[in-house]
C-alpha positions in Angstrom: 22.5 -11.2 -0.9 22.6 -7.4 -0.7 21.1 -7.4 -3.8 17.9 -8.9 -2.6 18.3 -6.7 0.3 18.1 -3.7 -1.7 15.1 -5.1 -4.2 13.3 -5.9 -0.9 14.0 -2.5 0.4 12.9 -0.4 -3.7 9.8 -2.5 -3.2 9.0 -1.6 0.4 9.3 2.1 -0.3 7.1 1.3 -3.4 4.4 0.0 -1.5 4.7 1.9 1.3 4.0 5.1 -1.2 1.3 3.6 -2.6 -0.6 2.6 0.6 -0.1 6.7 1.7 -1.6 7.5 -1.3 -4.6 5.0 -1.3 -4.4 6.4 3.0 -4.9 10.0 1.7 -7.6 9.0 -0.9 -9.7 7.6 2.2 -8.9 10.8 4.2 -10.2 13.4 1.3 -13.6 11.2 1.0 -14.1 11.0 5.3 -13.0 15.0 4.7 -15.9 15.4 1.9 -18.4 13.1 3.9 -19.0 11.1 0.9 -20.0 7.7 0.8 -18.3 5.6 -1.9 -21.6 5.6 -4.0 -21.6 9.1 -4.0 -17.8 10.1 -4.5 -18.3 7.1 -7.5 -21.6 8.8 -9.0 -19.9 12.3 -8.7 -17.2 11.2 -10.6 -19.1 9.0 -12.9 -17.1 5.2 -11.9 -19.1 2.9 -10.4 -18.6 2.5 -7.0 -16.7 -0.8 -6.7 -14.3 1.0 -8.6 -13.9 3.3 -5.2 -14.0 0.4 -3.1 -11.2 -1.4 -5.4 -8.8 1.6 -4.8 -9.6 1.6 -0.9 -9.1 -2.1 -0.1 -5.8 -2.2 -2.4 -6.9 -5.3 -4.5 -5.9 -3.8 -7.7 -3.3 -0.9 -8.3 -4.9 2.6 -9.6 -4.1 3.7 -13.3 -3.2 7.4 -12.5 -6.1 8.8 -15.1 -8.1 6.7 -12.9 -7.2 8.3 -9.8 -7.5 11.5 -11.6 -10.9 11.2 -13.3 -12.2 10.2 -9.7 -10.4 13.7 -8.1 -11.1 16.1 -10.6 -14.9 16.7 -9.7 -14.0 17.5 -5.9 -11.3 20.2 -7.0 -7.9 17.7 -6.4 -5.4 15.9 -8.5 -2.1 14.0 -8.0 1.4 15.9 -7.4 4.7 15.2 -7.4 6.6 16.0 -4.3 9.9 14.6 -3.0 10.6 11.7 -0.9 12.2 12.6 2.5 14.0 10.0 2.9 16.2 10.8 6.2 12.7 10.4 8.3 11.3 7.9 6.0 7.9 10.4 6.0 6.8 8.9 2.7 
C-alpha cells in the first residue's frame, strides 16, 4: 500500500509540474497580448496547436514548446524543485 501511496504521490508532483508549466505558458501570451492565432502564426504552428498545450489535452514535446518560445525571446529551464513548500 505505501507503494501506491508513493506512485500516487511521483505522479501528482508530475502533473502538478506540468500544469505550472502549461500556467506560465498562458501567463507569457496574456503578458505579450497575443491571441493564440497570432503567438501560433509568430511561431509558425497552427493555432490549435496553442490551444492543445493550453487546455492540457495532449502533453507538449519539449522542441514543441521550444519552437513556439523562441520567436518571443524565451525557452525552457531547469530549476530545482523546492520541495519543503511544495512551490513547484
Amino acid at each position: 500500500m505505501k507503494e501506491i501511496m508513493n506512485m500516487y504521490e511521483e505522479e501528482k508532483d508530475v502533473v502538478e509540474l506540468e500544469y505550472n508549466l502549461i500556467c506560465d505558458f498562458i501567463k507569457l501570451r496574456n503578458k505579450l497580448g497575443l491571441t493564440q492565432k497570432q503567438m501560433a502564426d509568430e511561431a509558425h504552428v497552427v493555432r490549435e496547436m496553442i490551444a492543445v498545450i493550453e487546455n492540457r489535452k495532449k502533453h507538449p514535446q519539449i522542441n514543441t514548446l521550444i519552437k513556439i518560445l523562441k520567436p518571443f525571446g524565451y525557452t525552457l529551464s531547469i530549476t530545482k524543485i523546492n520541495k519543503e513548500s511544495k512551490n513547484i
